[in-house]
Residue frames relative to the residue before (quaternion, step in Angstrom):
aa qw qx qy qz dx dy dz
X 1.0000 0.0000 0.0000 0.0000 0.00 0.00 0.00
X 0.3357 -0.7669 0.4807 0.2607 3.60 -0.68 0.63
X 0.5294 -0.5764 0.4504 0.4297 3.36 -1.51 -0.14
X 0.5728 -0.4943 0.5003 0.4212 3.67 -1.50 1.07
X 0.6935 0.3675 -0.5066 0.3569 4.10 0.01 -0.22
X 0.4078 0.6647 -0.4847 0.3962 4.04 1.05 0.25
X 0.6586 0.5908 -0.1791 0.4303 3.50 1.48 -1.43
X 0.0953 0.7333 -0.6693 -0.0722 3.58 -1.20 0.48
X 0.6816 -0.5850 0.3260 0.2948 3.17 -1.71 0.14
X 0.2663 -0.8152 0.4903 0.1552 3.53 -0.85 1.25
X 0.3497 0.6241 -0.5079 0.4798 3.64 0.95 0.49
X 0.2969 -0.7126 0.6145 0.1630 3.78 -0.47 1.38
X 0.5579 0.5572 -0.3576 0.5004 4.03 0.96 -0.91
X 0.4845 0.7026 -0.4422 0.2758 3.58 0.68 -0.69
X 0.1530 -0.6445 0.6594 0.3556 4.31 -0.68 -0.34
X 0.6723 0.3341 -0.4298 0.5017 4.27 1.04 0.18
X 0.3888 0.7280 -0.5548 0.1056 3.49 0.64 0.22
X 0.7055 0.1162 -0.3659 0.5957 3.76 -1.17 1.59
X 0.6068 0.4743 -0.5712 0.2840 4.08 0.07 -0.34
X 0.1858 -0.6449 0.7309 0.1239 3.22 -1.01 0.68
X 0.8032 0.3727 -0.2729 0.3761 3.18 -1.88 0.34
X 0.3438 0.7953 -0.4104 0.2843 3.71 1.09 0.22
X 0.2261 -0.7389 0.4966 0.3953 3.26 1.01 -1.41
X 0.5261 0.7403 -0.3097 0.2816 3.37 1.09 0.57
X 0.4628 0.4556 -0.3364 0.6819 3.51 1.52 0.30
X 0.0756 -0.5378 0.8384 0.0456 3.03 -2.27 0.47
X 0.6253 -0.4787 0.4698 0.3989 3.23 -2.09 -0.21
X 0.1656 -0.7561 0.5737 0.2680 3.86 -0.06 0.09
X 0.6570 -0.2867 0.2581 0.6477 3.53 0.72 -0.82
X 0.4383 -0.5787 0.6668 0.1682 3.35 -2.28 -0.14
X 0.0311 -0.7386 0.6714 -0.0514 3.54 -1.48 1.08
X 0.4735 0.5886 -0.5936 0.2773 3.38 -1.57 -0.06
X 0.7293 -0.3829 0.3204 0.4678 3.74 -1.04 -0.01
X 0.8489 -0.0266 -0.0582 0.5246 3.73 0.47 -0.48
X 0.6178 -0.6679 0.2625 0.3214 3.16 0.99 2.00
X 0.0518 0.8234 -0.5405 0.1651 3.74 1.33 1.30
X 0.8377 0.4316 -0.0867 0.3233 3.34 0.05 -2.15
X 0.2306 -0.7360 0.6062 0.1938 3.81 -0.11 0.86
X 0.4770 -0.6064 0.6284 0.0994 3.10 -1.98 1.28
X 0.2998 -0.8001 0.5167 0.0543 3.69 -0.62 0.90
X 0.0469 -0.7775 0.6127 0.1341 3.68 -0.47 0.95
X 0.1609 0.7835 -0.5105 -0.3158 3.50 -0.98 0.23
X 0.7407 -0.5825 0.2796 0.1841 3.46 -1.24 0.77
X 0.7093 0.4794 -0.2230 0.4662 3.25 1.44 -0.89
X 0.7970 0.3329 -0.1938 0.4652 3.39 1.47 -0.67
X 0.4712 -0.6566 0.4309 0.4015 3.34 1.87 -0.37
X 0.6735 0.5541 -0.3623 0.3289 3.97 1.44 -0.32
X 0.4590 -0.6705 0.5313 0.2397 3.52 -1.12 0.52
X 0.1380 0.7747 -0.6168 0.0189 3.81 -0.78 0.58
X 0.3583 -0.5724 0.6229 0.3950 3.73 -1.36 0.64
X 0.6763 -0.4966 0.4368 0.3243 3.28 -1.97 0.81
X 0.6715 0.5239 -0.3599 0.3809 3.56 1.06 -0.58
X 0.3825 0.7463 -0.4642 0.2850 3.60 1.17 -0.24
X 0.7866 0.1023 -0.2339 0.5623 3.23 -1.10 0.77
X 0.6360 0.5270 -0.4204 0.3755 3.77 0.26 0.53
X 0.4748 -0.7167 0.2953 0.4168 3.74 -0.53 -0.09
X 0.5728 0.5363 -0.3961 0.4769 3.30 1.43 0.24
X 0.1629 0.7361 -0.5729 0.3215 3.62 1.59 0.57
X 0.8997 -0.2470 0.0194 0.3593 3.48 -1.34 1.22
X 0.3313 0.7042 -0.5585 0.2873 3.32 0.92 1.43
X 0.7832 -0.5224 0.2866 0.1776 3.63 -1.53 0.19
X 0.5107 0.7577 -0.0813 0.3981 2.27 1.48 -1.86
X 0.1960 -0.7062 0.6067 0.3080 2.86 -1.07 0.47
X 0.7512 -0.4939 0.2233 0.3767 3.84 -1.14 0.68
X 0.6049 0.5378 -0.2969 0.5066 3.52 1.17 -0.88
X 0.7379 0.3905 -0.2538 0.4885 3.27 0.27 -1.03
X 0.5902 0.4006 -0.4598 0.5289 4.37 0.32 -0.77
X 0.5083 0.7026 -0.3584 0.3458 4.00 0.55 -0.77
X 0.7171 0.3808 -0.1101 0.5733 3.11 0.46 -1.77
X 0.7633 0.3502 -0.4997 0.2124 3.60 0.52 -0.82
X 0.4535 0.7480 -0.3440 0.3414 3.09 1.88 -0.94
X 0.7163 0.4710 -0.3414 0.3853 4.14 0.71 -0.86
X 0.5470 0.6188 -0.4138 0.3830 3.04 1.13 -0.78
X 0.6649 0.4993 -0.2502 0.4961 3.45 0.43 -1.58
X 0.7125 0.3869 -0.4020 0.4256 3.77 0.39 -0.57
X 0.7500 0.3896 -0.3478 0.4059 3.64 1.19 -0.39
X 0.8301 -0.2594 0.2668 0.4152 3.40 0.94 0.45
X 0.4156 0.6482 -0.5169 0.3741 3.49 1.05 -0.75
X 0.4833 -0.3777 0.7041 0.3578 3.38 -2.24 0.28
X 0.6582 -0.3305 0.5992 0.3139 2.86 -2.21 -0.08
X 0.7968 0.3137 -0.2863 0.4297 3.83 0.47 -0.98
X 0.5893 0.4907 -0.3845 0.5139 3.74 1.25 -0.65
X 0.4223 0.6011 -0.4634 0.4956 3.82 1.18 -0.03
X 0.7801 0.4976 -0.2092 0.3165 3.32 0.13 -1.40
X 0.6038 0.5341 -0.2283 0.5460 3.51 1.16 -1.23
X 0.8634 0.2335 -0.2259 0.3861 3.45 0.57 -0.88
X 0.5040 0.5693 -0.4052 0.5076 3.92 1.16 0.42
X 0.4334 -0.7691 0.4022 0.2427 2.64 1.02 -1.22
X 0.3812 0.7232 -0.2436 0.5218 2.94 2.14 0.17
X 0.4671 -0.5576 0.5606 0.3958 3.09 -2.10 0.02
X 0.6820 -0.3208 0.3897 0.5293 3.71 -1.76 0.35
X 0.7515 0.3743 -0.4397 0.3191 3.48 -0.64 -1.59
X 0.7971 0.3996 -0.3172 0.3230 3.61 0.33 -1.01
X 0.3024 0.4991 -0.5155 0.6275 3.92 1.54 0.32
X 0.8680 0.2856 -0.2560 0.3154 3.48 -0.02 -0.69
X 0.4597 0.6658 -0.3446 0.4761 3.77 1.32 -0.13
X 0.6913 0.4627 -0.3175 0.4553 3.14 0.74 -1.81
X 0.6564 0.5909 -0.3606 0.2997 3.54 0.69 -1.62
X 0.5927 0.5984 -0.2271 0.4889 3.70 0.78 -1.07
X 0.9182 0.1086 -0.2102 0.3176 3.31 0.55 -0.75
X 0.4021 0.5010 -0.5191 0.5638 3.51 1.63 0.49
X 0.5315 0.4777 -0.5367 0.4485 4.18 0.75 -0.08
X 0.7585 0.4101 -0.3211 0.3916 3.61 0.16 -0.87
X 0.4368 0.6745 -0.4228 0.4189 3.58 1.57 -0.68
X 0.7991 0.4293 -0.1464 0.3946 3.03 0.58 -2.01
X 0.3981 0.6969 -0.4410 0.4017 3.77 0.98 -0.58
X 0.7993 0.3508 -0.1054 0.4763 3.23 -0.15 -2.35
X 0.6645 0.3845 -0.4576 0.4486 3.91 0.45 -0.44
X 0.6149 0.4634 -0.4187 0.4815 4.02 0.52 -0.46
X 0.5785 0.5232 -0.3939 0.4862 3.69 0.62 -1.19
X 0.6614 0.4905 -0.3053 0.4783 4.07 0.46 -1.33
X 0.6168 0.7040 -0.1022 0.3370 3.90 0.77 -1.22
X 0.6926 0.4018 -0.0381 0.5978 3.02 1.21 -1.87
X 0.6280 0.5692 -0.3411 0.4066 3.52 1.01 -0.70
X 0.6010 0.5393 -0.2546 0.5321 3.59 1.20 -1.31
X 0.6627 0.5721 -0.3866 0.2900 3.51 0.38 -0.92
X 0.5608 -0.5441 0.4893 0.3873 3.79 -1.59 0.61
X 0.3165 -0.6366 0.5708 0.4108 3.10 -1.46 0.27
X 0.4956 -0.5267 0.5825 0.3710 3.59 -1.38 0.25
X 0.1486 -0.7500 0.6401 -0.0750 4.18 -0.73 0.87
């Protein structure tokens, strides 16, 4: 589990939105099947967020081990069906997850590239 100062606000309206380390969040509470996934409170905007927000395992099923593993596989190469056999999953969701850790990964390079120096 990480530390709450890893966490920033996801409220774009926010004036802390992305600082981390502020001291402005607490735990509000925990959900998921076996009360896993802390609830996030922050202070400056009054908004609640799960810790998984902004992440690709935002409002998945899965449990964390298992989306993990399926997620390496796919990064080493695995098929979609040799995915499936070994997670242990269905296809669509080899193929859900894939879609959305791609768009994850898109918008976090796209954010990345923006920050970056130009070369001159």
């Amino acid at each position: 589990m990480q530390a709450i100062s890893k966490f920033c606000c996801q409220n774009k309206k926010c004036p802390d939105y992305g600082k981390r380390n502020v001291n402005n969040l607490s735990v509000y509470g925990r959900f998921g099947k076996n009360n896993h996934i802390r609830l996030l409170y922050y202070r400056t905007c009054k908004s609640r967020f799960s810790e998984r927000k902004g992440t690709p395992l935002f409002r998945m099923k899965l449990e964390k081990k298992k989306a993990i593993s399926l997620l390496e596989h796919i990064c080493e190469s695995c098929g979609v069906r040799k995915t499936e056999r070994l997670v242990g999953v269905n296809r669509n969701t080899v193929m859900r997850y894939s879609r959305l850790a791609g768009k994850h990964a898109k918008a976090l390079h796209d954010e990345l590239v923006a920050f970056s120096p130009q070369n001159q």
